[in-house]
C-alpha positions as CSV (number, residue, x, y, z in Angstrom):
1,X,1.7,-28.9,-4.7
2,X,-1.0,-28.5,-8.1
3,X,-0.3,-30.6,-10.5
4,X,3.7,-32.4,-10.8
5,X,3.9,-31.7,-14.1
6,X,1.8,-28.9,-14.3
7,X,4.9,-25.6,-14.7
8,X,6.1,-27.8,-17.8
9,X,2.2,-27.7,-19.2
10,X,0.9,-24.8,-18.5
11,X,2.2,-21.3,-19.2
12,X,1.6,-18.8,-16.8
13,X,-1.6,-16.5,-17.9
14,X,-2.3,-13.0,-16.8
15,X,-5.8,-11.0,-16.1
16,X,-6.7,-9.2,-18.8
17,X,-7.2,-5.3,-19.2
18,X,-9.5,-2.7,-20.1
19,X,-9.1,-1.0,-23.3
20,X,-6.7,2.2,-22.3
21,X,-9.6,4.0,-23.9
22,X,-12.4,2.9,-22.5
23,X,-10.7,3.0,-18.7
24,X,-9.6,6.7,-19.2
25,X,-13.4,7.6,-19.2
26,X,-13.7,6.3,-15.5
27,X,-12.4,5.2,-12.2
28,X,-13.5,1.6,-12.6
29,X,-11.1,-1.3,-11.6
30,X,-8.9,-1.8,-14.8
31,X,-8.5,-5.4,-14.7
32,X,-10.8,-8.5,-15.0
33,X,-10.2,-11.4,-12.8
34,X,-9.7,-14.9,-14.9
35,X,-11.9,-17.3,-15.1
36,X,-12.5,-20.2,-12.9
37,X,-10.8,-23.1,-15.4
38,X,-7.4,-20.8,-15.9
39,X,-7.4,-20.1,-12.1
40,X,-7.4,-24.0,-12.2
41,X,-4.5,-24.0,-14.7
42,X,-2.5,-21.7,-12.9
43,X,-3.1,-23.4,-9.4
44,X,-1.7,-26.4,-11.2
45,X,1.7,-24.9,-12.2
46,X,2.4,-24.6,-8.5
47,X,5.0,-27.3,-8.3
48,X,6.7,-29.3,-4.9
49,X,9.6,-27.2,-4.7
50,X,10.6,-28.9,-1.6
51,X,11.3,-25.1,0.6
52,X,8.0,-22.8,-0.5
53,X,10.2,-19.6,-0.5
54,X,7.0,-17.5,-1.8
55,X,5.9,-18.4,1.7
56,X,8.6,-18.7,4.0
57,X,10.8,-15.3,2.6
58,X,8.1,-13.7,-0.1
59,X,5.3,-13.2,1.8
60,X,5.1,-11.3,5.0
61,X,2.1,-12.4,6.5
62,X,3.1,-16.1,5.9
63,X,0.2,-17.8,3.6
64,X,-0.2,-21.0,3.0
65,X,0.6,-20.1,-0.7
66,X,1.3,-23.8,-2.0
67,X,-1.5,-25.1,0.1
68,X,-4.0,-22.9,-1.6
69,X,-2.8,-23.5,-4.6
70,X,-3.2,-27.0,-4.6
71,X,-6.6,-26.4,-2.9
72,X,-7.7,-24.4,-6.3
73,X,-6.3,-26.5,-8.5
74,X,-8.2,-29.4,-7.2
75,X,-11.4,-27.5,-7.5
76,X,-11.4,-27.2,-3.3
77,X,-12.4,-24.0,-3.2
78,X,-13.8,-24.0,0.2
79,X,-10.8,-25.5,1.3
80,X,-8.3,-22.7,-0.1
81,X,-10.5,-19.6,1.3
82,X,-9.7,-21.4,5.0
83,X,-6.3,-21.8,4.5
84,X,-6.2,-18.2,3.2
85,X,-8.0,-16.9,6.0
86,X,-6.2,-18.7,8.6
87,X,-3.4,-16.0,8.0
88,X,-4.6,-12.6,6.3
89,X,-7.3,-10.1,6.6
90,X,-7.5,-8.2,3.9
91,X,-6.7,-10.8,0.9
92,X,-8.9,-8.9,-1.6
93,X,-6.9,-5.9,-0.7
94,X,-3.7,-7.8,-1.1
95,X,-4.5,-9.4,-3.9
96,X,-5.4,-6.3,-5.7
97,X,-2.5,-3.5,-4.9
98,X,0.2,-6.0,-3.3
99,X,3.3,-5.6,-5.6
100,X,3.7,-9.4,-5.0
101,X,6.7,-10.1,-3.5
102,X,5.8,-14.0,-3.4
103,X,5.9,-14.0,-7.0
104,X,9.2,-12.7,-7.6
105,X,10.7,-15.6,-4.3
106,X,8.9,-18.2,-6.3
107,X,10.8,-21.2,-7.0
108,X,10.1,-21.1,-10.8
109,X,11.1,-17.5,-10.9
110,X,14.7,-19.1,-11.0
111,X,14.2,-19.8,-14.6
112,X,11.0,-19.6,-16.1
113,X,7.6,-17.5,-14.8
114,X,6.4,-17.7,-11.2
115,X,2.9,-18.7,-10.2
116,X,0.3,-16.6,-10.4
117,X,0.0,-16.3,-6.8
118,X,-1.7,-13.2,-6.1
119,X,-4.6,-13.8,-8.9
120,X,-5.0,-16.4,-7.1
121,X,-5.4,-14.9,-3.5
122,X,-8.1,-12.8,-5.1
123,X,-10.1,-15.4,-7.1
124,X,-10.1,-17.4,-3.4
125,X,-11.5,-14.2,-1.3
126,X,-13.9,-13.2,-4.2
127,X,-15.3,-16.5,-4.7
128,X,-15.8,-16.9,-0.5
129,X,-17.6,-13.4,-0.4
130,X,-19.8,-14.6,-3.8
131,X,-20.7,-18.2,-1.6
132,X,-21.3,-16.6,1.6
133,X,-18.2,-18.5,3.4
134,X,-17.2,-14.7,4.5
135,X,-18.8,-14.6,7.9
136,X,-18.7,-12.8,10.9
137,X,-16.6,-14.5,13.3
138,X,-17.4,-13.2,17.1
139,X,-15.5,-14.0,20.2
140,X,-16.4,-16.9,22.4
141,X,-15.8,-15.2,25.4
142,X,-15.4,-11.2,26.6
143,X,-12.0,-10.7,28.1
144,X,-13.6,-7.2,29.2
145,X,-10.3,-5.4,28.2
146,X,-10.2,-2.4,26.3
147,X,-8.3,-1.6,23.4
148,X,-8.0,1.7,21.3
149,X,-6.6,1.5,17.7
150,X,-5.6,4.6,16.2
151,X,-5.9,4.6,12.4
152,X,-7.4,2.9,10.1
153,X,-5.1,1.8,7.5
154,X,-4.4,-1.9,6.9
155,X,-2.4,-2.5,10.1
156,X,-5.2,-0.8,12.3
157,X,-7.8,-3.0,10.5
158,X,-6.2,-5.9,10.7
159,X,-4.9,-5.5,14.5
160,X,-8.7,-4.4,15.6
161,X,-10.5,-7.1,14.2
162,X,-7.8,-9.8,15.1
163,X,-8.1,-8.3,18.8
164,X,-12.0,-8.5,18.8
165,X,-11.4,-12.1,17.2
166,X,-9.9,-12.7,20.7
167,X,-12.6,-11.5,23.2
168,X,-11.3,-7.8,23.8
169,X,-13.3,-4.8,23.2
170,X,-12.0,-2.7,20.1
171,X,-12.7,0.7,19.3
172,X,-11.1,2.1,16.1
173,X,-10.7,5.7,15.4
174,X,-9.9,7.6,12.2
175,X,-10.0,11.5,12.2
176,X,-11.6,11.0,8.0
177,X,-15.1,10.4,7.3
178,X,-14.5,6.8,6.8
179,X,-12.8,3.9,7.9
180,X,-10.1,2.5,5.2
181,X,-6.4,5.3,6.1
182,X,-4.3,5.5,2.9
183,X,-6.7,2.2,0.9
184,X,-9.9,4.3,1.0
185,X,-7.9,8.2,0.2
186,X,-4.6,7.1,-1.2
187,X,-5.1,4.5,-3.6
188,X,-7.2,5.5,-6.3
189,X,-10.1,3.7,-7.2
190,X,-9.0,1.7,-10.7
191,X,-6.5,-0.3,-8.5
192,X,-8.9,-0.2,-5.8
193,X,-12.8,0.4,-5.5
194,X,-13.8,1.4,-2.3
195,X,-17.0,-1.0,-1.9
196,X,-13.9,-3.8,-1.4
197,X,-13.2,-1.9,2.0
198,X,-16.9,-1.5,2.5
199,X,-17.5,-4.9,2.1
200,X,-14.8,-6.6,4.6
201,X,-15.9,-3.4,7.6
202,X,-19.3,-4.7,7.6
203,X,-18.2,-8.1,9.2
204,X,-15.8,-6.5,11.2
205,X,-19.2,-4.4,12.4
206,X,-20.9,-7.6,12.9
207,X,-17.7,-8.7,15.4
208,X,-18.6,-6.1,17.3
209,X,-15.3,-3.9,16.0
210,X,-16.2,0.0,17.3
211,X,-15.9,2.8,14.4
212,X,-15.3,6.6,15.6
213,X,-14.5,8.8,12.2
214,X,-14.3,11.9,12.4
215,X,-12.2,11.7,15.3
216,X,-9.1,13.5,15.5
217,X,-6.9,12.1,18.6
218,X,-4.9,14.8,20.4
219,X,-7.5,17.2,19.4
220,X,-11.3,15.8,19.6
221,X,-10.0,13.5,22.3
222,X,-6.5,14.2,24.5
223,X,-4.0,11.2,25.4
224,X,-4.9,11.6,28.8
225,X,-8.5,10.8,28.1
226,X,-7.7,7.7,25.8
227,X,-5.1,6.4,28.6
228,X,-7.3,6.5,31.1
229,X,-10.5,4.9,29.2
230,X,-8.7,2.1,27.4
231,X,-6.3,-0.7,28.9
232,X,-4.1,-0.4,25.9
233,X,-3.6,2.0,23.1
234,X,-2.2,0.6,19.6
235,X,-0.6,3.6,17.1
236,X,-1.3,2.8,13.5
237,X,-1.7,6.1,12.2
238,X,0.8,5.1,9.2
239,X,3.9,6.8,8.0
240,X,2.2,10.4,7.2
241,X,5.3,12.6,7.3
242,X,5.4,13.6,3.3
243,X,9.3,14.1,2.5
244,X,9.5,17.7,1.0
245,X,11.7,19.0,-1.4
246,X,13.0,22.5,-0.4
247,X,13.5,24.7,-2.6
248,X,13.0,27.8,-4.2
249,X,9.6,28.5,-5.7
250,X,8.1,25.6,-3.3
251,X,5.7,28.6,-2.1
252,X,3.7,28.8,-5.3
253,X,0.7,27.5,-6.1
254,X,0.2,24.5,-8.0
255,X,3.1,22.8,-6.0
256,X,1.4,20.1,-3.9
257,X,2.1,16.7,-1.9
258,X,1.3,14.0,-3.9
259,X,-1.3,12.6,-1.5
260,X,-3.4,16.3,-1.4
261,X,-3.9,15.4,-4.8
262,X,-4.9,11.8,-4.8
263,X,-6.9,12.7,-1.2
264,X,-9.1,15.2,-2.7
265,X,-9.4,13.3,-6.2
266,X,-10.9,10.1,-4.0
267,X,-13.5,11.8,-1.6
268,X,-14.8,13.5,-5.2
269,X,-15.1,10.4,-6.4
270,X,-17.0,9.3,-3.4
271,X,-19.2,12.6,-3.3
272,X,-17.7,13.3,-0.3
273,X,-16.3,16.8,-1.9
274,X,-17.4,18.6,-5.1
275,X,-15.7,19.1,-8.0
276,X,-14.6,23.0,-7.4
277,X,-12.6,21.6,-4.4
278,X,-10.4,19.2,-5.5
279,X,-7.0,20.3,-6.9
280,X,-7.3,19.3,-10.8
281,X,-5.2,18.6,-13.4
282,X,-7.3,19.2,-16.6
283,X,-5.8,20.5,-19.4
284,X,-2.7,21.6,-17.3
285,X,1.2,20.4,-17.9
286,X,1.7,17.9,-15.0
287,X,4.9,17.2,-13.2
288,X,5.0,14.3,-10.6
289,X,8.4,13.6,-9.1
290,X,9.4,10.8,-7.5
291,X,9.0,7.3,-9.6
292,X,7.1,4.9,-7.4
293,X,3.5,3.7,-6.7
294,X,2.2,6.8,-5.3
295,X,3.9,8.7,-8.4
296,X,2.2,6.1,-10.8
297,X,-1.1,6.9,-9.4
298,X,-1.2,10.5,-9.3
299,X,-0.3,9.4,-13.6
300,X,-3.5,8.0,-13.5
301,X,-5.2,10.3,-11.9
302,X,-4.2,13.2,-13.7
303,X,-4.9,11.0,-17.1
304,X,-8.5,10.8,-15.8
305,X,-8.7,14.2,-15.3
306,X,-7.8,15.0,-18.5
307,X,-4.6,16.6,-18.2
308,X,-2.7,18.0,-21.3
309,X,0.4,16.6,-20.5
310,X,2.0,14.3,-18.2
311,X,5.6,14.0,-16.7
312,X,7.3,11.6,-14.2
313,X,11.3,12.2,-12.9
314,X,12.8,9.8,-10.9
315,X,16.2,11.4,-9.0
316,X,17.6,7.4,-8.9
317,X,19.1,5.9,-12.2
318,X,16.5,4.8,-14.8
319,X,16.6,0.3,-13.0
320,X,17.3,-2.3,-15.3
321,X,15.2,-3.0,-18.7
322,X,14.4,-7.0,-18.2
323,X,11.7,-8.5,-20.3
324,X,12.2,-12.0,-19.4
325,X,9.6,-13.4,-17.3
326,X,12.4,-15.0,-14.9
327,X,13.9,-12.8,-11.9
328,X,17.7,-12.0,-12.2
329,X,17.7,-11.6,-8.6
330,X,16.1,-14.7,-7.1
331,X,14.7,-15.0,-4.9
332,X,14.9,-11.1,-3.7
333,X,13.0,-8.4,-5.1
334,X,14.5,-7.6,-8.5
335,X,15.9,-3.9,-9.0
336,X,14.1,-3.7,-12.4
337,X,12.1,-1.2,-14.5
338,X,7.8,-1.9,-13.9
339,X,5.9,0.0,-16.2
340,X,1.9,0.1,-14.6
341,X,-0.8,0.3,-15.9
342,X,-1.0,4.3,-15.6
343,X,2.0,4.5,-17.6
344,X,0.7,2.5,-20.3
345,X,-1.8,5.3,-20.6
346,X,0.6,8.0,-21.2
347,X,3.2,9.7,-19.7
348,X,6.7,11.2,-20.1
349,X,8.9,9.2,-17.9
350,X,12.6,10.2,-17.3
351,X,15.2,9.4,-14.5
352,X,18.6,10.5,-13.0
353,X,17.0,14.3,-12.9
354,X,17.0,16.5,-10.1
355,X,15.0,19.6,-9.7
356,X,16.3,22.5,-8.8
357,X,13.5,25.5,-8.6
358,X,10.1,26.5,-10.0
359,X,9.7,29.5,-11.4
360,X,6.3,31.2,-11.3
361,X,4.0,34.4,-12.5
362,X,0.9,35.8,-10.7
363,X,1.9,33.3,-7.8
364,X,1.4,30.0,-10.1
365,X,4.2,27.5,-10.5
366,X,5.1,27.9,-14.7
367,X,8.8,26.7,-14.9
368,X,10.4,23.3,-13.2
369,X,13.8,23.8,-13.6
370,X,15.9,20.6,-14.0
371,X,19.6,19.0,-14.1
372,X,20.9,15.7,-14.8
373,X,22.8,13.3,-12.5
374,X,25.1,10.4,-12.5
375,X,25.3,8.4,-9.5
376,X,29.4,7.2,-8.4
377,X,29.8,4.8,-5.9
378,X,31.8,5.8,-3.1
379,X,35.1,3.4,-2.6
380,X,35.4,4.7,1.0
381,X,31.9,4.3,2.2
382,X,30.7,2.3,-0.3
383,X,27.5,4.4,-0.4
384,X,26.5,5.9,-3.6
385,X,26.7,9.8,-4.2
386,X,25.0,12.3,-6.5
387,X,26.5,14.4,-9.3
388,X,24.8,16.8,-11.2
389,X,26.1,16.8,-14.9
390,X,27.7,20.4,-16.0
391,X,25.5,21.7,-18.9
392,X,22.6,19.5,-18.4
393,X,20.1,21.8,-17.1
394,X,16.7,22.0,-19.3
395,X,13.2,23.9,-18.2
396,X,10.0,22.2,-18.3
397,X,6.8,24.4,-18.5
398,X,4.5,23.4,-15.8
399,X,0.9,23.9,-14.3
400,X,0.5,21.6,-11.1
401,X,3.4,19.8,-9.6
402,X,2.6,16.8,-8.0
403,X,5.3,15.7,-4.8
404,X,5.6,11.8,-4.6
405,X,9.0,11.2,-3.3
406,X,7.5,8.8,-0.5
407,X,7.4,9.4,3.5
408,X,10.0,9.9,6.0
409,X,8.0,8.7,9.3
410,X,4.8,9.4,11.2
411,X,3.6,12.3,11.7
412,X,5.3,14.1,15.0
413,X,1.8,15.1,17.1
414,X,0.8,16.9,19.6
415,X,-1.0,13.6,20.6
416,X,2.3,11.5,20.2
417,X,4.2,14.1,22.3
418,X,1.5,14.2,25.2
419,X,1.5,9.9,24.9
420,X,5.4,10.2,25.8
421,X,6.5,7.6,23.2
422,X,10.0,7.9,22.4
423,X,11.2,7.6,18.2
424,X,14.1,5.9,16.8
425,X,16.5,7.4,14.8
426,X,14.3,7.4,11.5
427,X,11.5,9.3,13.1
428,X,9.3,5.9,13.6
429,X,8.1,5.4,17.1
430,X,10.6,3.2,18.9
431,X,9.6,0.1,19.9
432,X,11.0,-3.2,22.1
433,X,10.8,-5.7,19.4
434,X,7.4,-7.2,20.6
435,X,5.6,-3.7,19.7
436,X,5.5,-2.2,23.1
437,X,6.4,1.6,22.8
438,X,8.6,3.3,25.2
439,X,5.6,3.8,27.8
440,X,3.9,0.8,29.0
441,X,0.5,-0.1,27.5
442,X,1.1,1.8,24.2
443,X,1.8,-0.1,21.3
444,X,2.5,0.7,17.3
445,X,2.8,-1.2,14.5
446,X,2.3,-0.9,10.4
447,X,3.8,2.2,8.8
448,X,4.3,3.8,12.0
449,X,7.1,1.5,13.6
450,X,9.0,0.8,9.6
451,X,8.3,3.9,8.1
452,X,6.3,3.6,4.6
453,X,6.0,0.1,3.6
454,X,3.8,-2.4,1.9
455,X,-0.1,-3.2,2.5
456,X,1.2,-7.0,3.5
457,X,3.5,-5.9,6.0
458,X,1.3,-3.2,7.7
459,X,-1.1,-6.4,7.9
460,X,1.4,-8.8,9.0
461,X,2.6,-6.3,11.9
462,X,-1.0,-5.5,12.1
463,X,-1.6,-9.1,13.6
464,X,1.5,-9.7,15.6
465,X,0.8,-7.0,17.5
466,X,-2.6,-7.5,18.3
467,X,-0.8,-11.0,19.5
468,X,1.6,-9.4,21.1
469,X,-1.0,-6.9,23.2
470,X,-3.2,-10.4,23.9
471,X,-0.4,-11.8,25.7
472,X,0.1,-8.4,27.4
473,X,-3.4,-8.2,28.7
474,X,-3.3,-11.5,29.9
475,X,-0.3,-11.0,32.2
């Protein structure tokens, strides 16, 4: 429980930041982790709440959050990184890009500011990893079943080395270079350097985890092949359907998907491309629409790349401007306005705006041409409908448009088609409610089965179904 009165005696303390400056020049992580005696402090303000809502509703994969806590505060270090452990994979991922849904559920978001639980989580994993406590941890027996994971993203990860964990043998394929999905090419690399990913696949090499990159299922290697080589095949190939927006002037050149961008933008940054290849946003007018996370780091990225100008439209109603530390909608996720740290470093940001077409010359997107909206809540349906405002159309001059408006559902493959797997009415790959697909022996979870999501729940689904194809295997 930390310390009993330790909420009413200490304040809740942040990790500081890189100069905006001094961060533009690079790709570095922008934030410092604190140091050991605040980590202290803050494990202390953890107080017995009596139900642990940041671990029974805010966190997906279920960590021992107030355990930990107390662990940290009491200078148990070794202690915490167990109890972490005992219930996520990838905690210096989590702890570094998780939007921290624990934080906002915690008890003392009622009134005052929640614990900081997921600097925490991180100064736990990176302490384990500094004192060697990160280890390899191989199977005591072989089960001599065969398992095929197919992507790499935090669900595959996390399902492949839980299933090694319990005797099977686990090969992972990814049709990139490298292992890591949408961590190692979506998330750029101030939120996230990829030596973190590195770091956590070379004990999941020591396990005995299999890695095939470059391996493109359906094409390199059929369904027929896979199905008859493997006992069971797991689908965590992620939610990689890009939702489009159709219409006119969506032909020209400089109009891309948000994740071509950020793609190309990591693999220069890991020399895996060179710089003429990439799609670059240097000194051009740059337009990203759609207003989430992927949105905010193509911001970023174009800021790095030294772009003249930076916009960001959101179709939905600008949320609510809450400065108070507490959360107006405990202990759910609060409908309120986050500025990152991308915006902080400059960008035009604008909501209730709908585009209607681009206009180019030569073949080059020039014009984005725009309207407002008000949103009206339908007394019938109840569902909320969009009106475009007479009069309120305005042109913005533009040189790259950037398409982040999020994902609709996996990608509909040749390989999916040829594994028989039925899809529910979102697109997703239908499953029975214990991950088994629509064909016996094939099995999806992450992104693929809820459609784009967060890191913790691709990792939470991640594990249960590598539970739930244990117990499959064993019948």
């Amino acid at each position: 429980m930390g310390k009993a009165d330790g909420f009413l005696e200490y304040q809740r303390v942040l990790s500081g930041k890189r100069a905006i400056a001094e961060r533009l020049k690079d790709y570095k992580e922008i934030t410092a982790p604190l140091l050991s005696e605040e980590i202290h402090k803050q494990g202390a303000r953890c107080m017995d709440c009596g139900i642990p809502f940041c671990h029974a509703l805010g966190c997906p994969v279920f960590n021992l959050i107030p355990e930990w806590n107390d662990a940290v505060y009491r200078g148990q270090w070794k202690e915490a990184y167990e109890r972490l452990s005992l219930t996520n994979n990838l905690p210096e991922i989590t702890g570094r890009v998780c939007p921290a849904p624990c934080e906002t559920a915690c008890t003392l978001s009622i009134n005052s500011a929640p614990v900081t639980i997921e600097q925490i989580e991180l100064a736990i994993i990176e302490k384990a990893f500094a004192e060697g406590w990160v280890r390899p941890k191989t199977p005591a027996i072989e089960t001599k079943k065969k398992v095929a994971v197919i992507g790499s993203g935090p669900a595959g990860i996390a399902a492949a080395q839980q299933l090694r964990r319990m005797g099977h043998s686990v090969t992972l394929f990814e049709k990139s270079a490298k292992i890591g999905g949408l961590l190692r090419y979506g998330i750029p690399d101030f939120k996230l350097e990829k030596w973190v990913i590195d770091r956590r696949l070379e004990q999941m090499k020591s396990e005995g985890v299999r890695f095939e990159t470059k391996v493109h299922v359906g094409v390199d290697v059929l369904a027929a092949e896979l199905k008859k080589k493997f006992d069971v095949i797991l689908l965590t190939m992620g939610a990689g359907e890009p939702r489009d927006l159709k219409i006119p002037g969506r032909e020209l050149q400089g109009v891309h998907f948000a994740l071509e961008f950020l793609t190309l933008s990591n693999k220069l940054i890991a020399r895996e491309v060179h710089a003429g290849q990439i799609i670059s946003a240097e000194g051009k007018n740059v337009l990203v629409i759609g207003g989430g996370d992927t949105g905010s780091d193509c911001v970023g990225t174009s800021n790095r790349q030294r772009a003249s100008k930076v916009y960001q439209f959101e179709i939905l109603p600008k949320p609510l401007d809450w400065k108070e530390p507490w959360n107006p909608e405990w202990p759910n996720w609060p409908k309120i306005l986050r500025t990152s740290t991308s915006h902080e470093e400059g960008c035009d940001r604008d909501w209730a705006i709908t585009t209607s077409k681009f206009v180019g010359a030569d073949g080059r997107v020039k014009e984005a041409h725009c309207k407002r909206v008000h949103w009206e809540m339908d007394k019938t349906t109840g569902q909320y409908l969009m009106k475009e405002i007479p009069g309120s159309d305005f042109v913005v001059q533009v040189d790259l448009v950037l398409l982040a408006m999020g994902f609709v559902h996996v990608e509909h493959s040749k390989f999916l088609a040829d594994l028989g797997v039925q899809f529910d009415v979102r697109g997703n790959v239908a499953t029975n409610g214990n991950y088994m697909s629509s064909v016996p022996g094939i099995f999806a979870a992450g992104d693929t089965v809820r459609g784009a999501s967060l890191v913790v729940w691709a990792i939470s689904q991640g594990r249960q179904a590598a539970q739930a194809i244990d117990s499959f295997l064993k019948s």
